[in-house]
Each structure stands twice: as C-alpha cells, then as structure tokens.
C-alpha positions as CSV (number, residue, x, y, z in Angstrom):
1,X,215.1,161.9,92.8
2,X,214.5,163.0,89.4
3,X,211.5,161.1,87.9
4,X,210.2,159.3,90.7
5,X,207.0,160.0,91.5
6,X,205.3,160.3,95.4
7,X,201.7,157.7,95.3
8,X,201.3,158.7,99.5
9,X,198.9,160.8,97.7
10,X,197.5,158.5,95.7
11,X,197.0,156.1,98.7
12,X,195.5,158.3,100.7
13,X,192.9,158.7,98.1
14,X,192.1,155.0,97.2
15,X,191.5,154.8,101.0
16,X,188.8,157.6,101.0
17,X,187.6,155.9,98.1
18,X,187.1,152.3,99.6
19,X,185.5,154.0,102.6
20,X,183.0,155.8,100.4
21,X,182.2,152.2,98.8
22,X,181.8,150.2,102.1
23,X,179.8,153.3,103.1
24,X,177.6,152.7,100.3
25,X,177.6,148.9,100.8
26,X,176.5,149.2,104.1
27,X,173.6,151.7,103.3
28,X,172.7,149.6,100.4
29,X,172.4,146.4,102.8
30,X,170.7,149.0,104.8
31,X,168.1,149.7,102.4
32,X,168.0,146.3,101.2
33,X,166.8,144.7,104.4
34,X,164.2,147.7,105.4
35,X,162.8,147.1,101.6
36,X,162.8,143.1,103.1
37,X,161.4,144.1,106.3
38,X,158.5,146.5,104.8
39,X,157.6,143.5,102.1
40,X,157.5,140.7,105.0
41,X,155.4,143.1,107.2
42,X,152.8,143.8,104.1
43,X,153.0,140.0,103.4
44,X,152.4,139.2,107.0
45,X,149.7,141.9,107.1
46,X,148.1,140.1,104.1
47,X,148.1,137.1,105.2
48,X,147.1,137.7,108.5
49,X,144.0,139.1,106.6
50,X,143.5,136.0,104.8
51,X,143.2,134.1,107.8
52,X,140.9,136.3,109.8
53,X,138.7,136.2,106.7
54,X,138.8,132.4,106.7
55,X,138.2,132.2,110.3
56,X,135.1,134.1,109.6
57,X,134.2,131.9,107.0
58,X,134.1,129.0,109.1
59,X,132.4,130.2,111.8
60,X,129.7,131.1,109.6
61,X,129.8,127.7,108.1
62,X,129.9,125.8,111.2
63,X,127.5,128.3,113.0
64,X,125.3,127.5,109.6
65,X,126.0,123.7,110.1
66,X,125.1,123.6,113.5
67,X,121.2,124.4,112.4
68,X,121.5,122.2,109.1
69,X,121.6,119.1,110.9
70,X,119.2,116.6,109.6
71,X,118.2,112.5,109.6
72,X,117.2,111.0,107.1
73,X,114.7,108.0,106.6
74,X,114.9,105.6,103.4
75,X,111.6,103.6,103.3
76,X,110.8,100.2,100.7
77,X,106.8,101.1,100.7
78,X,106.2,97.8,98.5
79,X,107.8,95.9,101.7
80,X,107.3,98.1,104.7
81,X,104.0,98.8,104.7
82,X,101.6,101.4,106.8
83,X,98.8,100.1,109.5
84,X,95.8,99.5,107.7
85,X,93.6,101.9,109.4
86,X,95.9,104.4,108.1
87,X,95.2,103.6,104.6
88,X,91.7,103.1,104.8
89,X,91.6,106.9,106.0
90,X,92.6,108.3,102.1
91,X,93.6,111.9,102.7
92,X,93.5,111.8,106.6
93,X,95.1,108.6,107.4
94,X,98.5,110.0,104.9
95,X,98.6,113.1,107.3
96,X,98.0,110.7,110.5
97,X,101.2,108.4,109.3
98,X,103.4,111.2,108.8
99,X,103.1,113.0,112.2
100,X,103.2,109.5,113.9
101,X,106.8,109.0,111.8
102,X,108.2,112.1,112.6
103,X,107.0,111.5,116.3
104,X,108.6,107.7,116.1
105,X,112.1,109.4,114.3
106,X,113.1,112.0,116.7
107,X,112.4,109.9,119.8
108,X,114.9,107.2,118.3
109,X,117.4,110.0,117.6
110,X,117.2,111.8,120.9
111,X,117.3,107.9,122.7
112,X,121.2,107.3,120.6
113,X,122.0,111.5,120.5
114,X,121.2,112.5,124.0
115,X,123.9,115.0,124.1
116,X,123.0,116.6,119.9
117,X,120.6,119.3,119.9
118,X,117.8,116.8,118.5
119,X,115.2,118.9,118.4
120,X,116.5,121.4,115.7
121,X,117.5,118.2,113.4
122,X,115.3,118.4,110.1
123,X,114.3,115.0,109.5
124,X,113.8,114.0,105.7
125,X,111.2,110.7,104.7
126,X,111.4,109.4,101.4
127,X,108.9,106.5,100.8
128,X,109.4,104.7,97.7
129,X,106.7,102.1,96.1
130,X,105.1,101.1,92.9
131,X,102.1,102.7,93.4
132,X,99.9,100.8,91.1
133,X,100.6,97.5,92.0
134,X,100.3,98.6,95.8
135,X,97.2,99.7,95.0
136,X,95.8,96.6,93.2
137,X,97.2,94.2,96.5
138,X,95.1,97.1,98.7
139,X,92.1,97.1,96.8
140,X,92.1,93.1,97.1
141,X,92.5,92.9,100.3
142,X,89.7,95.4,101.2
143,X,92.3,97.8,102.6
144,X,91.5,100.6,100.5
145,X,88.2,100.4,98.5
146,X,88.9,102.9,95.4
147,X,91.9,102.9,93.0
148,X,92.6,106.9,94.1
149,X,93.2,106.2,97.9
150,X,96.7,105.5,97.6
151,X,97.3,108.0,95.8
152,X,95.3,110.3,98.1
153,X,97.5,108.8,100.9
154,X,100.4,109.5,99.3
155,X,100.0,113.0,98.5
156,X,98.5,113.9,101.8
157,X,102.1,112.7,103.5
158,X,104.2,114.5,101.0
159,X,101.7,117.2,102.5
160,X,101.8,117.0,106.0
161,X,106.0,117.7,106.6
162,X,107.8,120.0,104.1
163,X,110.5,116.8,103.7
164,X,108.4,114.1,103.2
165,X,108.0,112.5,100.0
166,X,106.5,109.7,99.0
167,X,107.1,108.5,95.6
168,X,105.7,106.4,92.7
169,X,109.0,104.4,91.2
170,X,106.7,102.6,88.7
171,X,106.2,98.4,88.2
172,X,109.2,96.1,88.4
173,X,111.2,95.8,91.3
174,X,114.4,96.6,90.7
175,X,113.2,100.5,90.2
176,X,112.5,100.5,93.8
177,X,115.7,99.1,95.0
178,X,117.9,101.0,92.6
179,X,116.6,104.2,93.4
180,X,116.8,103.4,97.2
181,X,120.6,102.3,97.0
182,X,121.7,104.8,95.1
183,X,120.0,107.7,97.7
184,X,121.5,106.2,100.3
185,X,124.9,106.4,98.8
186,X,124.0,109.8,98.2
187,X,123.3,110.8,101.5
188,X,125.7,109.3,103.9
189,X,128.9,111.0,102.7
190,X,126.6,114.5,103.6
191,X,128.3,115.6,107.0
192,X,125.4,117.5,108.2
193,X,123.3,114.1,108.0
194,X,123.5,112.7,110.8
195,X,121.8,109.8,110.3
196,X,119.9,107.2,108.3
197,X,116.9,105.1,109.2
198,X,116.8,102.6,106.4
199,X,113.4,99.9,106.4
200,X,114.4,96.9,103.8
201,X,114.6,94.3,106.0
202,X,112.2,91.7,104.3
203,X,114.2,92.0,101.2
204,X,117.5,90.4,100.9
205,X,118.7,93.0,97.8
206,X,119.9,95.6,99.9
207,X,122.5,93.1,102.4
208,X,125.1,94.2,99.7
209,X,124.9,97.8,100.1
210,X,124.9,97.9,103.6
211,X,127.6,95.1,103.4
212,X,130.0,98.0,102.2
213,X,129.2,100.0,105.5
214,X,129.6,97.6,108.0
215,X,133.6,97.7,108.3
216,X,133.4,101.6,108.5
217,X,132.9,102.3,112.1
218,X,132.3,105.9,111.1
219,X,129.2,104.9,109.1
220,X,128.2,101.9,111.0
221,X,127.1,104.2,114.0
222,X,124.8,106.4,111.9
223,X,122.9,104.0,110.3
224,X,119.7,102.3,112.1
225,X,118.1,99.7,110.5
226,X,113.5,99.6,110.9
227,X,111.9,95.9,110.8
228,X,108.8,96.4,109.8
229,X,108.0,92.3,108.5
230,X,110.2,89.7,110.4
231,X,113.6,90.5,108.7
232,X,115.7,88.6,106.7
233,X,118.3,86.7,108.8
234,X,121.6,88.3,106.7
235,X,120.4,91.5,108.4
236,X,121.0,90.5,111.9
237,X,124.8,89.9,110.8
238,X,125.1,93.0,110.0
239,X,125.8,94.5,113.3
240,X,123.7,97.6,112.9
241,X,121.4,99.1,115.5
242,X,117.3,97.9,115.1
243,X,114.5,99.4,116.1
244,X,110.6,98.6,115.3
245,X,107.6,101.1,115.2
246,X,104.5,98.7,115.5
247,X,102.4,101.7,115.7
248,X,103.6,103.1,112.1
249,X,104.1,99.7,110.1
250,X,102.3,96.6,109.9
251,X,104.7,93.5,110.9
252,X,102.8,90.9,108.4
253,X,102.4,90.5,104.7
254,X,98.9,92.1,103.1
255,X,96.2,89.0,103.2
256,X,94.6,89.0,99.6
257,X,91.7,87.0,100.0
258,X,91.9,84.1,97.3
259,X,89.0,81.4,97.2
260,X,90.8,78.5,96.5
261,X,90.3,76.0,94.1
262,X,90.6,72.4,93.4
263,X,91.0,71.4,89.9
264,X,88.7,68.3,89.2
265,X,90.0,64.9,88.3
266,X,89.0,64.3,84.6
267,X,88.8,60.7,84.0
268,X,90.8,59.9,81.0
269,X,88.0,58.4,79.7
270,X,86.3,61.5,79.8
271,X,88.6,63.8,78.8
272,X,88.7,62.1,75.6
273,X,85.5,60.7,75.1
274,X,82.6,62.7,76.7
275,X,80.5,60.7,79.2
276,X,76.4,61.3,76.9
277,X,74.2,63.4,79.4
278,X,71.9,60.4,79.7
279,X,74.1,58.2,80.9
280,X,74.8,60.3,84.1
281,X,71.5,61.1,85.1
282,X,70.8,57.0,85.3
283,X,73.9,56.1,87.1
284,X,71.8,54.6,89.8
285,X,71.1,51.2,86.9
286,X,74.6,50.6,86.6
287,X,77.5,50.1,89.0
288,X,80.0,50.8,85.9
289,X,78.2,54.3,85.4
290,X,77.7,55.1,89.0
291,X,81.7,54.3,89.4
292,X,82.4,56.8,86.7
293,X,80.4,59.5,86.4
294,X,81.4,62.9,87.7
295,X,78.7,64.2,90.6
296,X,77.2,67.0,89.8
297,X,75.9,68.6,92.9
298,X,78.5,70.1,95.3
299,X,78.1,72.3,98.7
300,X,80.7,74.1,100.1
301,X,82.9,72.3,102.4
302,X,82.4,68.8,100.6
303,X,84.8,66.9,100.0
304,X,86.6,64.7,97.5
305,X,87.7,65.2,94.0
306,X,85.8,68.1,93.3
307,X,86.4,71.7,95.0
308,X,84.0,74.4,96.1
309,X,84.5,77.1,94.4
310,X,82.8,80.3,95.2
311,X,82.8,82.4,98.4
312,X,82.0,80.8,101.7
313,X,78.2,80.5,102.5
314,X,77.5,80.9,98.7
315,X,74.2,78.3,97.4
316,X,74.7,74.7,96.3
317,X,75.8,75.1,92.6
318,X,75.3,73.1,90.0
319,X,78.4,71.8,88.2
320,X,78.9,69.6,85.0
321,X,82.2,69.2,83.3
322,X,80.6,67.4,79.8
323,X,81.0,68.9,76.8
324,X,77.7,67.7,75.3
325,X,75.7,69.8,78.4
326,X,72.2,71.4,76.3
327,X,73.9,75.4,75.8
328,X,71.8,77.8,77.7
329,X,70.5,81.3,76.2
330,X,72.5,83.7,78.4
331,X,75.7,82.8,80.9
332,X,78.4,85.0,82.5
333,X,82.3,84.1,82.0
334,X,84.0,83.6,85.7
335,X,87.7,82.3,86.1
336,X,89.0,80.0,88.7
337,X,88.9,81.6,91.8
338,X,85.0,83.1,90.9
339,X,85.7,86.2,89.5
340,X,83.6,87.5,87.0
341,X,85.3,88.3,83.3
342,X,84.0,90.8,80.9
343,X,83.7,88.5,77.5
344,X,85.8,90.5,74.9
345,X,83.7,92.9,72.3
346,X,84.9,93.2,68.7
347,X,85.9,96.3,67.2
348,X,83.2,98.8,66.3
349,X,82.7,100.0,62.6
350,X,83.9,103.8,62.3
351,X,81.1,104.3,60.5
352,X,79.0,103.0,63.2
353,X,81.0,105.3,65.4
354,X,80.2,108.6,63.1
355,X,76.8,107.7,62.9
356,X,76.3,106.9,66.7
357,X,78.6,110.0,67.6
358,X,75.7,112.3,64.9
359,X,73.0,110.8,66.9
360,X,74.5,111.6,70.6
361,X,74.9,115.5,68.9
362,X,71.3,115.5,67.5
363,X,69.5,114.3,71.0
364,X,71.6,116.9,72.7
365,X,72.5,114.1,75.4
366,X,73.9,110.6,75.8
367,X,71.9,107.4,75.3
368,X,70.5,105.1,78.2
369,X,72.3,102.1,78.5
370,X,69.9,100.2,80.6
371,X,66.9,101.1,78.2
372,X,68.9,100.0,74.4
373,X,71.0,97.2,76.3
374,X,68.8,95.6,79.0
375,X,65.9,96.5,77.3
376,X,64.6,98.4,80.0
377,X,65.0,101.1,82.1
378,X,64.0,101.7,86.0
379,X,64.0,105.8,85.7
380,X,61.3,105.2,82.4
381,X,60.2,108.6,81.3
382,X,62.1,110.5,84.0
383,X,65.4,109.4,82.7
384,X,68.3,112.1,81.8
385,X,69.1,110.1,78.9
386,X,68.0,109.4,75.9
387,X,65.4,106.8,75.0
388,X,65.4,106.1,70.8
389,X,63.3,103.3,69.2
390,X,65.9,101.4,67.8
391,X,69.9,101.4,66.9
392,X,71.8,99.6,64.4
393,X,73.2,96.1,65.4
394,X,76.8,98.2,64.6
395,X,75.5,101.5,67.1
396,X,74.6,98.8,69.6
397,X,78.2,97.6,69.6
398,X,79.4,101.2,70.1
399,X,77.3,101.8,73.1
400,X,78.4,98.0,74.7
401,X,81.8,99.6,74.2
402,X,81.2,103.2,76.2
403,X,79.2,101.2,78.7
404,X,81.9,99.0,79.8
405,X,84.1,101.9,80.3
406,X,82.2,102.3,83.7
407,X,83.1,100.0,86.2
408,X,79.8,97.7,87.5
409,X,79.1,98.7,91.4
410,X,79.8,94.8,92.6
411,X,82.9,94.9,90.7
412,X,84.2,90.9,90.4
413,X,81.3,89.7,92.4
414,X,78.9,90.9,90.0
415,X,76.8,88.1,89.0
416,X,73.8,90.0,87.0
417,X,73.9,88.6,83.4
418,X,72.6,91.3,82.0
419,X,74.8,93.7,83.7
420,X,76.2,96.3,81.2
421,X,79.0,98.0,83.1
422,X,82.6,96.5,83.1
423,X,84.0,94.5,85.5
424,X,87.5,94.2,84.8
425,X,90.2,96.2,82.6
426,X,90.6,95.0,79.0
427,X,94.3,96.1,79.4
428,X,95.2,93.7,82.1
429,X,98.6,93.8,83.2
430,X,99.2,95.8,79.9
431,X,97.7,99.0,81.5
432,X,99.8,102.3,82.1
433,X,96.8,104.3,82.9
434,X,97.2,106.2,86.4
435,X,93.3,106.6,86.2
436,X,92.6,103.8,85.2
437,X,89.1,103.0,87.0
438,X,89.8,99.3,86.9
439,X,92.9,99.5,89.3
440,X,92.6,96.7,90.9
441,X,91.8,94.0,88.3
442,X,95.1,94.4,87.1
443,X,96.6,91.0,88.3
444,X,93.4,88.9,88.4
445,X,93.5,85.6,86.6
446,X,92.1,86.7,83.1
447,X,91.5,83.4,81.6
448,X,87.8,82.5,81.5
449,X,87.2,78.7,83.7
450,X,83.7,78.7,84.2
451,X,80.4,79.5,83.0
452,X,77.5,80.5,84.8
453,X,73.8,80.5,83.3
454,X,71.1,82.8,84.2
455,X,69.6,79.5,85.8
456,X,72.0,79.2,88.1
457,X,73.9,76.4,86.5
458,X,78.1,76.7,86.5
459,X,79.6,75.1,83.7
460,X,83.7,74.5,84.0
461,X,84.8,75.0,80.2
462,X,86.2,71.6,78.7
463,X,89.2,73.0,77.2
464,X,90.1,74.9,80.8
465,X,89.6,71.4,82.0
466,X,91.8,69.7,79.7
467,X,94.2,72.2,80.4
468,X,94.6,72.1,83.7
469,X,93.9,68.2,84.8
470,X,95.8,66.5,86.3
C-alpha cells in the first residue's frame, strides 16, 4: 500500500540496540564490582597491616611491662622512725637501713605474689621528714651527736639503691603529709606498680585518703599498710593488709631526756613583799619566820614545795628566790630545765667592725679569744693566734660576737662562766640555716629562769618566779 511504511526493520534494530545496552550494563556491573572487589581487598590488605603492626606494638609493650614491674614504699620519717643504732652509724648506718628495707620489701611481696616474678620487681623508697626538726629531737635524745648525721644518713640511703630517696619536706607538718598523699595518688593508678607499702599509722591524717581506697577491691589488695609505733585505731578498720619490720623501725616514740621541774610555791606575801635576807638566816628565833621562809638548801630527790632541778647526781645547790639576795660579780643564765643560755650581746659599732677587721689584716691571722676574753691563754707563746696588748671596749664586743659563732664543747651543760663559745643559736626557732652548727638548740626553752654564780650559788629570777607561780 502506497505510503505505508514497513518498521520490521526498524524492530529488528531497536532489539540489537537494547542488547548492546544490557551488554554494556552487565560489563559495567562487571567492572563495577571487580573495581569493589580490588578496593575491599586493598582495604582488607591495609588493615590487616594495621593490625599486625598493633599486635607488634603490644607485645613489645607488654613484653616491656613485664620487666617494668615495681613496688613502691611511702614512708612518714617524722613518725616512722629508723633503729637507733642505725642513726648513730651517720654514713654507714643510711647504707645498713636501706639494704635491710629492700631485704624486708621483697620478702613481703614474694609472701602475697608467690606466683609474680618478684625478683625482677624494682622497688622504689621515698622517705619523707623535716629534717631539721628530726634532727634537733635526735641530737636531744643522744641519738645522733652532730647536727650533720642526719643528713649524712640520709644521703647515704638515697645512695645505697638507685630508687631510694629520702627527702627533706621542710618544718610544719602538713608539708609532710601533703606531699605523701598526693604521691600516693600518683602512683596507684600506674599499672606497672604493683604495689604500695604505705607507714603512717601513728598519724590519724592519712585515714581519709586511704578511706577513698578501701571500697575498691582493685586497690584494696595492692596496698599494705607498715606499723612502725602502735597505730592509730581508725587504721585497723580499714581492712588493709599489716605487716611490721622490728628490725628496720623503732616501735616507740624518741625519749628526749627532760629534767623536770617544779615551779616553787611563792608565798603571796613574798611575791609582793620580799622576805629581808636577815630575817631568813634567823628563822630558828621565831616560829612566824621559821613558818614562812623559803629553805634554801635542796638535794636532789627532796621533797616538798621546792623541785630539784639539775641532772641527777648533780651537788647540793644553793637556791634563794628573794629579790634583795647581795648580786654576785659573774653568773651564767640557765632556764628551767638547766640549760645553759647565751645572755644576748648588743650590736657591734661598724666602725669597731672596720677597725677590728684592719687589725685581723695587719697581724696576718685571727685574734685569741681565750687570751683578750678570759684573760689568758693555755697555748701562751705557742699560740697560732694573735696575742695584742689591748682592744677597744667596741673591738672587744666584735670578737664576743665571732666567738660565740663556735659552739662550746659541753654544749647546754656547759657551766664555765667564763666560757666564750656559744651555747645555743641566737635564731631560735627563727633559724633556716641547714648549717647551722647550733642544730639542736632549736626548740630549747629560751627564756632565762635561773642564775648561777661562779660560787656556786643558783638564783631563780624573781620576775620568772612571778610569772610562773602558782
């Protein structure tokens, strides 16, 4: 038929067509999912060499843990405090206490770990204490007898194990205890420390912080506490393991020997009207005097209203409380409990200084104390110092001064009244010096009580009296 046109042709075509298309679909999906499959095999290649690179990572770090092990120990030197042989040995005695610490630590670690590998465990020791005032109880007690064997003590632990420290916090308390809490803190979270020995047990500061620790199971089981002193009963509450070494630390307070004293009963009468001497030394005419007068002569061991002051087996001493007593030429200042006080010295002149300092550089050597002070001198003409005719009242004070910067041999016992050297720090309990060759003066009782003459007389001082009666 005219016009109309045959599409089989056309058909045909279109069919070829929407072959080639779902030909080219499929190799598309074809190449789509090999593109897929390539990229998730690189991705799984890559990540597979993450993880083998992280496996090696740990390894190392546990292989590395496994050797980093370590205990620690956390120690309150002011409270917990060393046998007293070991002190007394300086240098050798800080050695001694360390190995016998180490010794004591491990054995207590292998007794609670016998499965851990102990013996490769470093073990760290931190001893915290203010050194001076350790120092001072020490040196009164007769523990140590010089201000630098604490200090040698100290240094020679630090010394003896590569992690042992012991360590000055400095006077007041609270340093000690703040710096002790906030190590321990510190060093539990640490997984490689496996435990903490921790010796506060006399002091009740410290139950808080361990208070925190006991709920944790975890923590509770690493932590051992060391008694040293009879502890504190809030630390036997606490649940944690206890152990003792009697052959490290001492399980009593230090002993300062004190001599004791009795303040006198002043008769009010006498405190504010003084008995005359006269009427005292004639108490035997009159029962009124005899019944009021103080008695003068008192032994150790006596007693009654008056005490014995001095140190035991010391001579019968004279003592007479009025005010109106004859002054004597020469007399030594003691305090209450016998101890012998420097009297203060004014300030030297500077020009006195200059002048005194010129006549030190002319001689070429320093001047004799003993020879310009005391008025003579034992070494005479063979003496290393200088020997001049006469000072200046002024240069006289100067050398008082430089002399009493050395400390006197008997130290408080000293009872020479013409001694020269000092006997205690002018400082006090105001002294920061770490070499500071008074070290263990620095809590006496520094106000003067008594006086004693150079005839053997003791004088209480009225106005100590007064202060103190009763």
């Amino acid at each position: 038929m005219l016009g109309q046109i045959d599409t089989s042709d056309y058909l045909g075509r279109l069919e070829v067509f929407r072959k080639s298309d779902a030909e080219r679909d499929a190799l598309l999906q074809e190449v789509e999912q090999t593109a897929d499959y390539n990229n998730e095999k690189d991705s799984r290649r890559l990540w597979q060499s993450k993880a083998n690179t992280s496996q090696r990572l740990l390894d190392q770090h546990n292989k590395q843990s496994a050797t980093s092990n370590f205990a620690v120990a956390l120690i309150d030197g002011d409270g917990a405090l060393f046998q007293d042989y070991l002190y007394k040995q300086g240098t050798n005695g800080g050695a001694e206490a360390a190995g016998l610490l180490h010794t004591e630590i491990q054995s207590h670690l292998q007794t609670i770990y016998p499965d851990g590998n102990v013996g490769d465990w470093n073990i760290v020791v931190q001893v915290f204490c203010n050194l001076q005032g350790l120092t001072a109880a020490l040196l009164r007690a007769g523990i140590i007898s010089n201000h630098t064997d604490l200090s040698e003590f100290g240094r020679s632990f630090g010394l003896a194990r590569p992690l042992f420290n012991f360590i000055d916090v400095g006077t007041g308390k609270e340093r000690a205890d703040h710096k002790i809490r906030e190590t321990l803190r510190l060093y539990l979270p640490i997984s490689q420390c496996k435990h903490v020995l921790f010796a506060p047990c006399h002091d009740n500061g410290y139950l808080p912080v361990l208070e925190s620790y006991r709920m944790d199971p975890a923590m509770k089981t690493r932590i051992t506490l060391v008694e040293t002193k009879p502890r504190e009963p809030g630390y036997a509450k606490l649940g944690f393991g206890m152990i003792s070494m009697p052959n490290v630390f001492r399980s009593d307070d230090i002993v300062v020997p004190t001599r004791s004293i009795v303040m006198p009963t002043v008769p009010k009468a006498l405190a504010t009207r003084p008995t005359p001497p006269s009427s005292i030394a004639h108490t035997a005419n009159s029962e009124k005097s005899a019944s009021s007068a103080p008695i003068n002569n008192v032994t150790n061991g006596a007693t009654g209203s008056w005490a014995t002051v001095g140190k035991s087996g010391a001579a019968t001493k004279t003592i007479d409380i009025s005010s109106q007593k004859p002054q004597k030429n020469k007399y030594l200042l003691l305090n209450a409990y016998d101890e012998r006080l420097d009297e203060p010295l004014p300030r030297p002149d500077p020009l006195a200084e200059a002048r005194f300092a010129d006549t030190v550089k002319q001689h070429g050597k320093n001047l004799c104390n003993a020879h310009h002070l005391s008025g003579h001198c034992p070494a005479g003409e063979w003496c290393d110092y200088a020997h001049l005719k006469k000072l200046t009242q002024g240069e006289m004070l100067v050398l008082k001064h430089k002399s009493r910067g050395r400390q006197c041999p008997k130290k408080l016992d000293c009872r020479d009244i013409d001694c020269t050297y000092g006997h205690n720090c002018k400082f006090a309990g105001n002294c920061h010096s770490p070499n500071c060759h008074f070290y263990g003066t620095h809590d006496i009782d520094m106000e003067p009580a008594q006086k004693l003459y150079d005839d053997g007389n003791l004088e209480w001082i009225a106005s100590y009296l007064e202060k103190n009666r009763k």
